[in-house]
N, C-alpha and C positions, 0 to 999 in steps of 0.2 A: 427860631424857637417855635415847637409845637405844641400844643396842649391837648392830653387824651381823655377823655373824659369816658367811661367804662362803671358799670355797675355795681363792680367789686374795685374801689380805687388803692386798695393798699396791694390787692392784686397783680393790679396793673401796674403800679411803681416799679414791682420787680420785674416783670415783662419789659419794661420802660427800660430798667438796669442792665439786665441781660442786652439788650438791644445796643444801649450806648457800649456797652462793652466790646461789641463785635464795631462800631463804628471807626475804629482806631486804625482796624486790619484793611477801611476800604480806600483803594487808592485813588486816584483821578479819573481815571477809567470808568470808573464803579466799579472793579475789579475786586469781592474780598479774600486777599490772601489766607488758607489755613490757618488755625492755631497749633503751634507748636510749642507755647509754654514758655517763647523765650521772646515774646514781642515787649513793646514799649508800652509802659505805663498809660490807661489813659490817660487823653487830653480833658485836664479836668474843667473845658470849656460846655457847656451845657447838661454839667452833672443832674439827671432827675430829682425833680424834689416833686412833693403833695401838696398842693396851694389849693383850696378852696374847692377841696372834693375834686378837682384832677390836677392833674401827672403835667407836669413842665418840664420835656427836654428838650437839650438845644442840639442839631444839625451844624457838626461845623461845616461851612462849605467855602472858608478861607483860602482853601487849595483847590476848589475847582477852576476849571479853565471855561472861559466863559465864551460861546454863551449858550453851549452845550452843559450844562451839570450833572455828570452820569453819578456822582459822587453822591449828590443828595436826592438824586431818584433812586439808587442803590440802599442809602442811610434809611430812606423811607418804605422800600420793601422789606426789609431786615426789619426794624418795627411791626411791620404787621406783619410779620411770619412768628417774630416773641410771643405779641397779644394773642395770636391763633393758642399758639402753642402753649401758653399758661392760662388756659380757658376764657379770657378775657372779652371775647367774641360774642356777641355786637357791640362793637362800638364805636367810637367816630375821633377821626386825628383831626386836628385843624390849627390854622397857622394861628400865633396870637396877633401878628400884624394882618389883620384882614384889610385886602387889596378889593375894590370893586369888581365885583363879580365872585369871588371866592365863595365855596362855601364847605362847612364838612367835610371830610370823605369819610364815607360806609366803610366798615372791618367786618365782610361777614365771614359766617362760618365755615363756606367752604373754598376750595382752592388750596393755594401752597404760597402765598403771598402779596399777587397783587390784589389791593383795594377792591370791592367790588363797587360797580359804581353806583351814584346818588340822586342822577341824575331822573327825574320822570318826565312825561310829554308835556307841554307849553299848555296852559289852558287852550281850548281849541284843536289843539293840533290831533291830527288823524295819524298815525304811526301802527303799521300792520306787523303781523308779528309772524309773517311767512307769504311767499308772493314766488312766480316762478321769475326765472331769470330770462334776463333778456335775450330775444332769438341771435343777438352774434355774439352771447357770452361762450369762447373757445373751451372744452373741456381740461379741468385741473391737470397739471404736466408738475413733473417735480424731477431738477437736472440733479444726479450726481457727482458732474467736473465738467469743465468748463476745457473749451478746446481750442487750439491754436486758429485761429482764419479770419479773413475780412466779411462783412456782410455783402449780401448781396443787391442788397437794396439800400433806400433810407432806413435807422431807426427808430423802433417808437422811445429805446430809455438805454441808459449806460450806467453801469455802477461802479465806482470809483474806489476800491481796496488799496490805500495805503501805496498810489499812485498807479496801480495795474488796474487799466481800463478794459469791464467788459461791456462788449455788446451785446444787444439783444436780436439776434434774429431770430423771425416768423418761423422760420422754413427749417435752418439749421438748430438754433439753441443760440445757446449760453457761448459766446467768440471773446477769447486774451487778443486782444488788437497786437499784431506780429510789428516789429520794425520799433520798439517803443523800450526796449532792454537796455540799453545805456543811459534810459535817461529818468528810470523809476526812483531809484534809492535817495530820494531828499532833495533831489535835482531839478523836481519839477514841481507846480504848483497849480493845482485842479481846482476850480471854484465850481459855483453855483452854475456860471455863466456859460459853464465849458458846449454845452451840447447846441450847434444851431436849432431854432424852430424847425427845421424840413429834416433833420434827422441826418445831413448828407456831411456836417463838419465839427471836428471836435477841435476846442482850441485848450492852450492851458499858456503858464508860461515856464522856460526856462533858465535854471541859474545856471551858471559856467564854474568851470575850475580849469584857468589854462594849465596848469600845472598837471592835470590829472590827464589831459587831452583830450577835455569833454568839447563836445557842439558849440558854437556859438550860443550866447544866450539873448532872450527876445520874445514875443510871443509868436509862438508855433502852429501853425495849421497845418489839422492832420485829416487828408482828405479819406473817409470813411470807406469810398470806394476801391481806392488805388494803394491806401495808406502812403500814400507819397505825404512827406514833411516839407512843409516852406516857412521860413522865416518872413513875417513880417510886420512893418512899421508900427502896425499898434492893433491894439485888440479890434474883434469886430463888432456891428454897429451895436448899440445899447439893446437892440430891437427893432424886428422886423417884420412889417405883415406879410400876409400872404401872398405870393405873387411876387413878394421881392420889394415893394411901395406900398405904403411910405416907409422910411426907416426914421429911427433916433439917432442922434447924435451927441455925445455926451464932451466937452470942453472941458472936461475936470480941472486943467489947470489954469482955468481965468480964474478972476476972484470978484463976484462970488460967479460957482460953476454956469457953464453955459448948455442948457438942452435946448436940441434943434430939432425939429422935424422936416425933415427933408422929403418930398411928396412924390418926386420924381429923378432919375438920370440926369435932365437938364438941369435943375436947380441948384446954386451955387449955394452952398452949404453954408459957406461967408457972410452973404448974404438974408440968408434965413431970418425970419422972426424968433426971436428965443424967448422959448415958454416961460411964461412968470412962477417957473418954478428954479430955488436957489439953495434949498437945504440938501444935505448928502443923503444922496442913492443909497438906500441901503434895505431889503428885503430880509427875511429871520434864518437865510443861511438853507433854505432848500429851496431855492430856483430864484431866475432873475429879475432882479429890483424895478425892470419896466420889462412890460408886455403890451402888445397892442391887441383889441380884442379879434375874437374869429373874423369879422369881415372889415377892418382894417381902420374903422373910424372911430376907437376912441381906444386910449393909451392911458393904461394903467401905472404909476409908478407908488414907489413906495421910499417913503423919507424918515431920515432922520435931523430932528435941530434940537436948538437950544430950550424947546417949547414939549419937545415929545416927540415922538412916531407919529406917523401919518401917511393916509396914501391919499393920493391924488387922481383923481378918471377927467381927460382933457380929452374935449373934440378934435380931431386931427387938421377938420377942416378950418374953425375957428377959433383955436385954441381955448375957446371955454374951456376953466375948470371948475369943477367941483370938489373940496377935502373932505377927507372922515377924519375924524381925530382920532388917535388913541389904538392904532393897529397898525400892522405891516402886511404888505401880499406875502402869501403864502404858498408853496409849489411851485413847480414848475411848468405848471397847464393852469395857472390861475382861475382863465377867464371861463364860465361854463361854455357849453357850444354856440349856446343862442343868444348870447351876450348880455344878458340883463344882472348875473351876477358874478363877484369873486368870491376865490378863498383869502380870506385875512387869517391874523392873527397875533394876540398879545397873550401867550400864556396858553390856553384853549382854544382850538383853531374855530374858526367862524364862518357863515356865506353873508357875505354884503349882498345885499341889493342895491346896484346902483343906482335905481331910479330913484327909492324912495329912503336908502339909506336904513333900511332895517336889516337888523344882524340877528342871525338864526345860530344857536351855540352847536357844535359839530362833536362836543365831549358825549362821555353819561354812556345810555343805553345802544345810541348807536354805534356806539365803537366802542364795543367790548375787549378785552386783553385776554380771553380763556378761551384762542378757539382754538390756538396753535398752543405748545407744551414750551412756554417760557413766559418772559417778564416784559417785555419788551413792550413799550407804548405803539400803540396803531396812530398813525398817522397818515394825513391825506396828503398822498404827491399832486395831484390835480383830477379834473374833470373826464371823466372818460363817456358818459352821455349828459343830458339835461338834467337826466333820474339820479345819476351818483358819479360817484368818484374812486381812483385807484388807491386804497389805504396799502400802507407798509409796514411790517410788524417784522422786527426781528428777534431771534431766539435762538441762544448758543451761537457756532457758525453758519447760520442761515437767515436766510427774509424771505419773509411768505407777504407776496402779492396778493390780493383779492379785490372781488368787485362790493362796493358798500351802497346801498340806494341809502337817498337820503332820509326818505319815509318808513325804511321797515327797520325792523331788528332781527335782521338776518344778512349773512355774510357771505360771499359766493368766492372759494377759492382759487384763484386764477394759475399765478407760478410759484414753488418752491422751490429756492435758488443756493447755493452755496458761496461761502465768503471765503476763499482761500485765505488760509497767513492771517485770518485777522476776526474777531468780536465782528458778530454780525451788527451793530453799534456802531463800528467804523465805518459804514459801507452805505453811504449815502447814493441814491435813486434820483438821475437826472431826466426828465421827461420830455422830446422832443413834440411839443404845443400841437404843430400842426399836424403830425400824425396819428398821433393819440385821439384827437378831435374827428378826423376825417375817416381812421380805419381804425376805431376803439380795438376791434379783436385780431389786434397786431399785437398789445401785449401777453400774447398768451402764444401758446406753442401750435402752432397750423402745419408743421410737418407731416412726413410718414409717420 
């Protein structure tokens, strides 16, 4: 339930009405289907009424599929495209359950639907409002189709369309990973986790149908170089620094789970001290739930228990740890380069510091939604220098890359990509850690 409060509120009611009215046409997707006159009655779950000088309507979001909600970010740009549209403009949506940290969002006058943000500078804080770009930001490249071939190297990101994996190479573009055709249609299963830190191996898993004469099923290693496929025993390690040691090791099935940091080749894994961490591995679905930071000495994970979300930063050598409450890591380049912070997130994505545990909010002004020609939330895949990070915006069938410092309000666009077959929405951005960190201007196009 929202409540809009507006200058003219019998005004905004009908804006409110017109709005719920279109919410019936939007599917899971955020998808909203035409009107053709012959749809279904609305859902008369959160009918607008005028309480107290504003406007109370309800977002069903019963049928969204969690823990993605394209439905009620959908429900909620159709809202301010009414308000716009029945002059309503300025004025402000906000939840009636306010959540810690929430606040208003700004309806202004211009644009074609999303919110403008509300966000201003922290007391203190210095935020420039144009600055040049850094000397290895690679000039904006924008691919039309995407083409059959292996890379040639490691990569720095892979983008996962409704099981068709593409690569990114430097040199050539946009690569459909070849050898992978029999096993796309529903048969395979691409997580967060799929891409190695070095760029050099994609994993996923696969389901079978003896009947159909599909492959064995297992998890798959798909070596990026050779595209040669191997079946094997079990996923790979939870995470791993640079150079290959230490790595993680995840037990999932003791009870409660077992993480090991294993330091070296000789060290018997069995053996191992397991970290006094037992709640489930679970990051917000854009990159994986542990990462260890750039120079290999302290391991990020990210949890969920019966108490809340939380992430955790453990010394690799002594297993110190330290908890944040109340977040998840976020992307998949979490750690900045220089190791003193991450991206979190609950809701609004964050940078922890973890030395001192202060959280800097990453919404608002710096991450505008009006630079590319759609709706599509910016978000941060991970760290691409010390100064900023690679944001994701997609719109129609595409996603635009750019580079975002953390202190200005200005946006630097890097790649505009195409999503075959699928809502640029679908088309989640995996970020290989250690490449992004060591040759930032790998994600951008260095060809002829």
């Amino acid at each position: 339930m929202v409540a809009v409060v507006a200058e003219d509120p019998v005004r905004a009611l009908k804006a409110c009405r017109a709005a719920w009215g279109r919410f019936q046409r939007v599917d899971v997707d955020g998808i909203e289907d035409p009107d053709d006159g012959e749809g279904e009655a609305p859902d008369p779950f959160g009918d607008p009424a005028l309480v107290g000088g504003q406007v109370l309507v309800g977002l069903d979001t019963r049928r969204d599929l969690e823990p993605l909600p394209h439905r009620a970010w959908a429900c909620l740009l159709i809202l301010a495209e009414e308000l716009r549209a029945y002059g309503c403009a300025p004025c402000s949506i906000s939840s009636v359950v306010m959540l810690p940290g929430d606040e208003p969002e700004a309806v202004g006058r211009d644009g074609r639907g999303t919110p403008a943000s509300h966000r201003r500078p922290e007391p203190g804080e210095e935020v420039q409002e144009s600055m040049d770009p850094p000397s290895w930001l690679p000039a904006f490249h924008r691919v039309e189709r995407p083409r059959v071939g292996l890379p040639a190297g490691p990569v720095p990101f892979v983008m996962v369309v409704r099981g068709w994996v593409f690569a990114w190479d430097p040199q050539e573009g946009l690569l459909t990973l070849p050898g992978r055709e029999e096993e796309v249609f529903g048969r395979v299963t691409i997580t967060w986790e799929c891409l190695s830190a070095d760029g050099t191996v994609l994993h996923y898993e696969r389901a079978a149908r003896p009947d159909h004469g599909d492959p064995p099923a297992g998890c798959v290693r798909y070596d990026l170089a050779t595209g040669q496929k191997r079946l094997v025993s079990s996923g790979p390690d939870v995470a791993v620094a640079v150079g290959g040691w230490p790595r993680l090791r995840h037990d999932w099935r003791s009870e409660p789970q077992r993480l090991v940091i294993v330091r070296s080749a000789d060290e018997d894994p069995n053996a191992a001290r397991a970290l006094p961490l037992t709640d489930q591995l679970m990051g917000d679905l854009s990159g994986p739930g542990a990462q260890f930071s750039p120079d290999g000495t302290a391991l990020l994970t990210s949890h969920a228990g019966a108490e809340g979300h939380h992430v955790a930063v453990t010394d690799a050598a002594s297993g110190t740890t330290h908890r944040f409450e109340g977040v998840q890591a976020s992307g998949s380049a979490s750690w900045s380069p220089d190791g003193t912070r991450c991206l979190v997130s609950w809701g609004p994505q964050q940078v922890l510091d973890v030395r001192t545990g202060q959280r800097t909010s990453l919404n608002g002004h710096r991450f505008r939604s009006d630079d590319v020609p759609g709706r599509g939330e910016a978000r941060a895949l991970g760290w691409l220098d010390d100064d900023g990070v690679l944001v994701r915006q997609s719109y129609g069938r595409r996603v635009r890359l750019s580079y975002q410092p953390l202190h200005a309000g200005v946006r630097f666009p890097i790649l505009d990509l195409p999503t075959p077959g699928a809502a640029a929405y679908d088309a989640p951005v995996y970020l290989a850690s250690q490449i992004v960190r060591s040759t930032p201007e790998s994600v951008g196009f260095l060809g002829p």
